[in-house]
Structure formats: structure tokens, C-alpha cells
C-alpha positions in Angstrom: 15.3 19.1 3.3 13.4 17.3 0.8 11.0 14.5 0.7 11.8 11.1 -1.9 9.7 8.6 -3.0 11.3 5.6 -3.3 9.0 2.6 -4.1 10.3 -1.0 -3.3 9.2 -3.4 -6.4 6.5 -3.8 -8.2 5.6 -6.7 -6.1 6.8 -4.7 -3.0 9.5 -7.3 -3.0 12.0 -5.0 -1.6 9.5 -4.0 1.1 10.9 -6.3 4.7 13.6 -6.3 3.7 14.1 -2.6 3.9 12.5 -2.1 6.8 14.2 -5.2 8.6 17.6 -3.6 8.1 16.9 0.3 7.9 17.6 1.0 4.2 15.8 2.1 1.3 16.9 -0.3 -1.5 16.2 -0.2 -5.4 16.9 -2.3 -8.3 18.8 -2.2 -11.0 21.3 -5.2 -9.7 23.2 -5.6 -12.8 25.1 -2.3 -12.4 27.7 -2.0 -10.7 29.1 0.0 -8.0 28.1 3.7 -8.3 30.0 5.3 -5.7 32.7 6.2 -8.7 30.5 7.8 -11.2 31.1 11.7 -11.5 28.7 13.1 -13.9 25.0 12.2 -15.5 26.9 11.6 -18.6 29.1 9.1 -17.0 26.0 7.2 -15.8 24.6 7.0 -18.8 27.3 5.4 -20.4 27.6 2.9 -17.8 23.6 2.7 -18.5 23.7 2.2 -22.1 26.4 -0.4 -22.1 24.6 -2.2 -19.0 21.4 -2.5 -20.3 22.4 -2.2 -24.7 18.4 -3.4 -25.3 16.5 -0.8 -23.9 14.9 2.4 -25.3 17.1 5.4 -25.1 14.1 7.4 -23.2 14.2 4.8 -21.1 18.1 5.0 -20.1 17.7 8.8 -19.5 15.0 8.6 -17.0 16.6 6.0 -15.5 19.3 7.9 -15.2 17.4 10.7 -14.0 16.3 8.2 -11.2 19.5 6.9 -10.0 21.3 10.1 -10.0 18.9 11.6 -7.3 19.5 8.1 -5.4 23.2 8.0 -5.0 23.9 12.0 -5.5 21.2 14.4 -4.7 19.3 12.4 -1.2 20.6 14.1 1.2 21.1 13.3 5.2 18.3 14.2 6.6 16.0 14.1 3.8 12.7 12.3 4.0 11.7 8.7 1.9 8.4 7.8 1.3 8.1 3.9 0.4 4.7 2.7 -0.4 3.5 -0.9 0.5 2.2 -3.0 -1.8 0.7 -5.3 0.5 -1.4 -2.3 2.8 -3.0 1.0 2.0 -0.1 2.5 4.1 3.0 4.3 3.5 6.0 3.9 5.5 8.1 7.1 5.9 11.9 7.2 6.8 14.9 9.9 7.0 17.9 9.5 5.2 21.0 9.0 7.6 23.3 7.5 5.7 25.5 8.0 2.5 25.0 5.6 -0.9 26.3 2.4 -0.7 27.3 -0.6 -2.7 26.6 -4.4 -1.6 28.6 -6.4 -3.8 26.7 -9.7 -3.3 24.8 -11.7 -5.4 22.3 -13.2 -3.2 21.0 -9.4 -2.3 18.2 -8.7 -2.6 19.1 -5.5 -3.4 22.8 -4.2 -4.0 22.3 0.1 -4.2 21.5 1.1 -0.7 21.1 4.4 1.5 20.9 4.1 5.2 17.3 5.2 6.6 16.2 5.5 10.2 12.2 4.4 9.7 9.7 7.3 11.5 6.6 5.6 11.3 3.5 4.6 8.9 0.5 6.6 7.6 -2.5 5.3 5.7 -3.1 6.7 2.5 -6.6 8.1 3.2 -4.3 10.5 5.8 -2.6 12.2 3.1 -4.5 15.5 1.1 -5.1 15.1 -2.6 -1.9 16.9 -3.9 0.6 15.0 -1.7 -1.3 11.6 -2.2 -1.2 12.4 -5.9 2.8 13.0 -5.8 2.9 9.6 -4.3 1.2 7.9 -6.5 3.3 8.7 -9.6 4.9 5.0 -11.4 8.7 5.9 -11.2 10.5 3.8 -8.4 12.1 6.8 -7.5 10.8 10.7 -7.3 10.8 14.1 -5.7 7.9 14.7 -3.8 7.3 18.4 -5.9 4.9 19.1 -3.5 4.8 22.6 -1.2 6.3 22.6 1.7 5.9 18.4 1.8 8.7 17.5 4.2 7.7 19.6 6.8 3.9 18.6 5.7 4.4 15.1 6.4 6.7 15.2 9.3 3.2 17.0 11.1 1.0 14.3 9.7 3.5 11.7 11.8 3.3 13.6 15.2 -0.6 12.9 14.7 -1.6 16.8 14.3 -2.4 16.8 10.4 -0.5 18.1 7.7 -0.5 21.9 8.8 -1.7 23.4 5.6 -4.3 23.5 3.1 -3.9 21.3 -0.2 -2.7 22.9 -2.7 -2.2 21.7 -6.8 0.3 19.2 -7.7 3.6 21.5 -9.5 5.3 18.6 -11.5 4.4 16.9 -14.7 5.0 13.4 -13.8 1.3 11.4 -14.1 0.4 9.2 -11.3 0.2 5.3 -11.3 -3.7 5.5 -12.5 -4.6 1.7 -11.0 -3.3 2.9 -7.2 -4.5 6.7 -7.6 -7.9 5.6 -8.5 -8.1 2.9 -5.0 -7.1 6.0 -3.2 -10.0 7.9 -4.3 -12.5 4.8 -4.4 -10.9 4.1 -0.6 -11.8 7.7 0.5 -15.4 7.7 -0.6 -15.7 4.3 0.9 -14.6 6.4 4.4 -16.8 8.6 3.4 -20.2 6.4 3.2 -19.6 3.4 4.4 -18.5 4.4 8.0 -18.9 2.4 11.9 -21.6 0.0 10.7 -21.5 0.6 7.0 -18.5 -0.6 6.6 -19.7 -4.3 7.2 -23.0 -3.7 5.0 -20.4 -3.0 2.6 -18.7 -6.2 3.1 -21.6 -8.1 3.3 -22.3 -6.7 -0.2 -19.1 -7.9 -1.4 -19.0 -11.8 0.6 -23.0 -11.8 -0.9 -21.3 -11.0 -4.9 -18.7 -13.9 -4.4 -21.9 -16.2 -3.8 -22.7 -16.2 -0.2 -25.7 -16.1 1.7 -25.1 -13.1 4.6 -26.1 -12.1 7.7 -25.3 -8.8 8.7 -25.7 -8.4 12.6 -27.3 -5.1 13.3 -25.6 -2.1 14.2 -24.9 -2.3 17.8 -22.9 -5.3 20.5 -22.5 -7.9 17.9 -20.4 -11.0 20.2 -17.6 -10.5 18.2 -19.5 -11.0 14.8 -20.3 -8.9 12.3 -21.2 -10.9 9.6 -22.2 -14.9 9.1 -21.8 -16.2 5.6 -22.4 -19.7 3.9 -22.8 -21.1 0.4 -25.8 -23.2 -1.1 -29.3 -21.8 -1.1 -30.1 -21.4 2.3 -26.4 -20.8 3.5 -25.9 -23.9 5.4 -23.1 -25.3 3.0 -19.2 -25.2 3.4 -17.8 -23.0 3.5 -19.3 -21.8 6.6 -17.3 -18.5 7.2 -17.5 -15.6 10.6 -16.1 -12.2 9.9 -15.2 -9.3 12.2 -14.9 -5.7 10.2 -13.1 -3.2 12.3 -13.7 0.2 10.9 -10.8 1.6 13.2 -8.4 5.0 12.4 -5.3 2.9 13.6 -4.0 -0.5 12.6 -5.1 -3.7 14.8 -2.9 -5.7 16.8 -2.9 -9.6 17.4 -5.6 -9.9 19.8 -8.2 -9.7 17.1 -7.1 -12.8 15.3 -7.4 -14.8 18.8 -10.5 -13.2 19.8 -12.2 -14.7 16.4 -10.3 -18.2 16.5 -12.0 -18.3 19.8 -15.4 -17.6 17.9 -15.1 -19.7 15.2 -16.0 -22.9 17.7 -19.3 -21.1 19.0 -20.4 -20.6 15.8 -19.1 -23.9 14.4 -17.3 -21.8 11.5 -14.8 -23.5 8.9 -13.3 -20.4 8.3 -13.1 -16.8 9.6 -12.5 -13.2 7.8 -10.8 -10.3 9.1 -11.3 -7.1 7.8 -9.2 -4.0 9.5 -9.8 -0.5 7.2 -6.2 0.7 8.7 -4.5 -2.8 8.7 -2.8 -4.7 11.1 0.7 -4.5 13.2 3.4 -6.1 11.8 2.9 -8.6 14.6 0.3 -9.8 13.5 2.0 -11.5 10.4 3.5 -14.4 11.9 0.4 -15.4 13.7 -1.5 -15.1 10.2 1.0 -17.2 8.7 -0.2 -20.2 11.5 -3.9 -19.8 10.7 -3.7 -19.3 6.9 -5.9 -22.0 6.6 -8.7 -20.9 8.4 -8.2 -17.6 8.8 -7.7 -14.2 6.0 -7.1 -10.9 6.8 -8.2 -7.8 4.6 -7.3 -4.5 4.6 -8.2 -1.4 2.9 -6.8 -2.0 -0.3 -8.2 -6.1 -0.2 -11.5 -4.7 0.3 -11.2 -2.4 -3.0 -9.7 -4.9 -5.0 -12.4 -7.8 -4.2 -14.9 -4.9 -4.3 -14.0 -4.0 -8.1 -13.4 -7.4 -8.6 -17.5 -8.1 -8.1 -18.7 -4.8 -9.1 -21.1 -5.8 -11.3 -23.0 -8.3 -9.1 -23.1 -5.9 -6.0 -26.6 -4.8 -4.5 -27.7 -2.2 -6.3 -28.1 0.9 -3.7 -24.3 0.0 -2.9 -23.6 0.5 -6.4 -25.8 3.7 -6.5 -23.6 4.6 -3.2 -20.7 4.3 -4.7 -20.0 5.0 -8.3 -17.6 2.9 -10.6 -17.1 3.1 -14.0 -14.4 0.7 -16.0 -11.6 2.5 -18.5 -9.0 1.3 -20.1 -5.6 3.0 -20.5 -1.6 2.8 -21.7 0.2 0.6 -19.4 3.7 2.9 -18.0 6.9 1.9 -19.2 7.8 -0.4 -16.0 10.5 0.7 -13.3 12.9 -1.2 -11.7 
């Protein structure tokens, strides 16, 4: 068997709706059906005459994409899909052959049929594997060592079985999302229990609040109290609850800090969960959006790079950035 990576968007826009009805979906909607086509040659005619404006390296690794989606996934093969919305990745088997929605209003027409196994966070996953999962095309062979079997340990919660070993393909990864895995695992590294709400602190104090970080030990249900002006008494008043937990957190924490927010006569109140939240807990966030936001991982990397250069210096001294720029990949579908 082998293990896919199949992303859902560049906005992750594919995302629910492949999980809702157990499918991994791509793009490419202006082609037609593909159950017909025989030969790589065949596709990239249809290709070329699809899509006449585009580069011809371009067409051929698209090509090279869609032929591994609707020839070589197999039943019983694996499909990694990354979330663009947590520092997760959702992992599903193949159990169905290619198929062709012939509907507009799709969100996505080219379809395989996936039974979804589970989630993992990122920081789960050694270097190589995280590495083949990070690389820009929508759709990939994880060329990894023995990564099906690797992964299907990691979701029975007994590791990955093996030691890393070097990434064997010559595909580059998605730099941006590579890097937030590596910033994300020193942060894990240093910043752990207690740390992790310094941290945050460090980052709410960038953004121009005045913080109070409750010492390490029973904190009421508040790790940090945050206000603007001088003194910290101006709106927005704002409560936040870090939880430095291994596994996602479920609905109770959002009622748990509503129910603070009156003690403490807050106007607003912060979440911040390092493995995310179940997806119950989305409705419920949708209902407090106005008083309530809730950070993950990947928020808390984003903000933090966002405010680099006003954070404290020891966390800066902790935790090492430095700004590049690089050659944007030719985008996927």
C-alpha cells in the first residue's frame, strides 16, 4: 500500500466538505470526466486544450498529479490531507474507485471515496515524514520509508515504529508551512506547561496589552488578564485560558471561560489550545464569535511572527527567528 497526500485548497476550501461526505476531492473543475482517459498522453491533450494559457511545465505536472489521482490510488491506500485551519493532519484510506460529479454547484467534481482514520498533529510526525508532507503540490506520494505502515502506528497511539530516516524524493516542501512546523516544535520544546502562557503573554503584551500572567500553579481558570491603555484598565478588557494539552479540547472549555468572563468583568475572552479543538466545538465558536477567539498551534505562530520584533527580549533570545525571502511555487489547484 501506499500513502497520498492530497491537500484540499489553498484556502482548505475543500477541507468539510471532504470530511462531511468521506471523499478526498481536488480541483481542477473545468475538466471533464476522466474515467475515459487511457494514457498520460491522452490526458495531456485533454490538459492542453482545457487549460490552452498555461505553461507547458505546468500541464505535465499537472498531469503527473491527476494521473496518480484517478489511476495509480489504490483501495486501500492511505491519504494524508492537511488542514489549513489547524496544525493537524487528517488521514484517510482509499475505499473507493475515481469518480466524476457532473455538477456545477460542486464544490468539487473529481472524487475518490475515503473512509477518514483519525487526525494527528503535525508536531507528531518525525522530520522526514513531516517534510514529505509539507511539499506544495495538491497531490503527492509520500516517498517516504515504510510511511504507510509508519503512520498507521502513529494513529493506534504507539509512535511511528521506526527511526527517521532522509527524505528520498526531490520534490521541495511548501517553505512557509515547513518552517511553522519547526518554529511549532521548538515552541514544544521551551515553552512547555506554564511556558506556554509566558509565551502568550509575550505575544498579547506585542499587540499592545498590558498582561498579567498568573503564576505557575491553580490559576481559577485564568491564565492570563490583559487590557489596553497605560495601566491596563481600558477596553478591551480580555481573559485567556492556554491549554498546553497533547490532545485536542472539547466544548467544555469555551463554557468554563464564558462562565469566567462575568467574574472578571471581561469584554472578551481568548482560547488558546496547542493541539486544537474537536470539531464540536465549531458551532459553539460560531455563537460566541463576538466575545470569544480560539487559537491553536498554528494561530499562535502566525501572531507570534506577526509581532516578532516587539516581543520581550529573553523570548526572542529563547526562540530564534530570522526573516528570508524566497520564489513563490507555481500554485496548485
Amino acid at each position: 500500500m501506499t500513502a497520498w497526500l492530497v491537500r484540499a485548497g489553498k484556502y482548505g476550501e475543500r477541507e468539510d466538505f471532504a470530511l462531511q461526505n468521506n471523499v478526498t476531492a481536488i480541483g481542477w473543475d473545468e475538466l471533464e470526466d476522466l474515467s475515459a482517459i487511457k494514457t498520460r498522453d491522452e490526458l495531456a491533450s485533454l490538459l492542453g486544450k482545457t487549460y490552452p494559457d498555461e505553461k507547458e511545465r505546468t500541464l505535465m505536472n499537472w498531469s503527473r498529479q491527476l494521473w496518480d489521482f484517478f489511476h495509480n490510488f489504490k483501495v486501500g491506500d492511505l491519504i494524508a490531507m492537511p488542514s489549513k485551519r489547524r496544525a493537524v493532519i487528517f488521514i484517510g484510506e482509499v475505499t473507493g474507485e475515481y469518480y466524476y460529479v457532473n455538477d456545477k454547484s460542486s464544490i468539487s467534481r473529481h472524487l475518490r471515496s475515503v473512509k477518514w482514520l483519525g487526525e494527528l498533529p503535525r508536531d507528531k510526525f518525525d522530520k522526514d515524514l513531516l517534510y514529505s508532507l509539507s511539499a506544495p503540490p495538491t497531490i503527492n506520494r509520500v516517498n517516504v520509508d515504510k510511511s504507510e505502515q509508519r503512520i498507521r502506528k502513529m494513529l493506534t497511539g504507539i509512535g511511528d515504529g521506526d527511526s527517521p530516516h532522509e527524505n528520498d524524493h526531490n520534490i521541495p516542501p511548501d517553505i512557509e508551512e515547513f518552517a511553522r512546523d519547526h518554529i511549532r516544535n521548538s515552541i514544544n520544546a521551551k515553552f512547555k506547561g506554564h511556558g506556554l502562557a509566558r509565551l502568550v503573554g509575550a505575544v498579547l503584551q506585542a499587540q499592545g496589552y498590558i498582561v498579567r500572567v498568573s503564576p505557575e500553579g491553580p490559576d481559577g481558570g485564568i491564565d492570563i488578564i490583559a487590557g489596553r491603555g497605560a495601566l491596563g484598565f481600558e477596553s478591551p478588557r480580555l481573559i485567556v485560558q492556554v491549554k498546553s494539552f497533547d490532545a485536542p479540547v472539547d466544548i467544555s472549555v469555551i463554557r468554563e471561560l464564558k462562565g469566567v468572563m462575568g467574574t472578571y468583568n471581561a469584554e472578551q475572552g481568548l482560547i488558546v489550545a496547542w493541539s486544537g479543538y474537536k470539531s464540536s466545538v465549531d458551532r459553539e465558536a460560531a455563537r460566541e464569535y463576538f466575545k470569544i477567539r480560539l487559537w491553536d498551534s498554528d494561530d499562535l505562530v502566525k501572531h507570534l511572527q506577526e509581532n516578532y520584533d516587539h516581543l520581550p527580549v529573553d523570548v526572542q533570545t529563547d526562540l530564534p527567528l530570522k526573516r528570508i525571502w524566497i520564489l513563490v511555487q507555481e500554485e496548485e489547484l
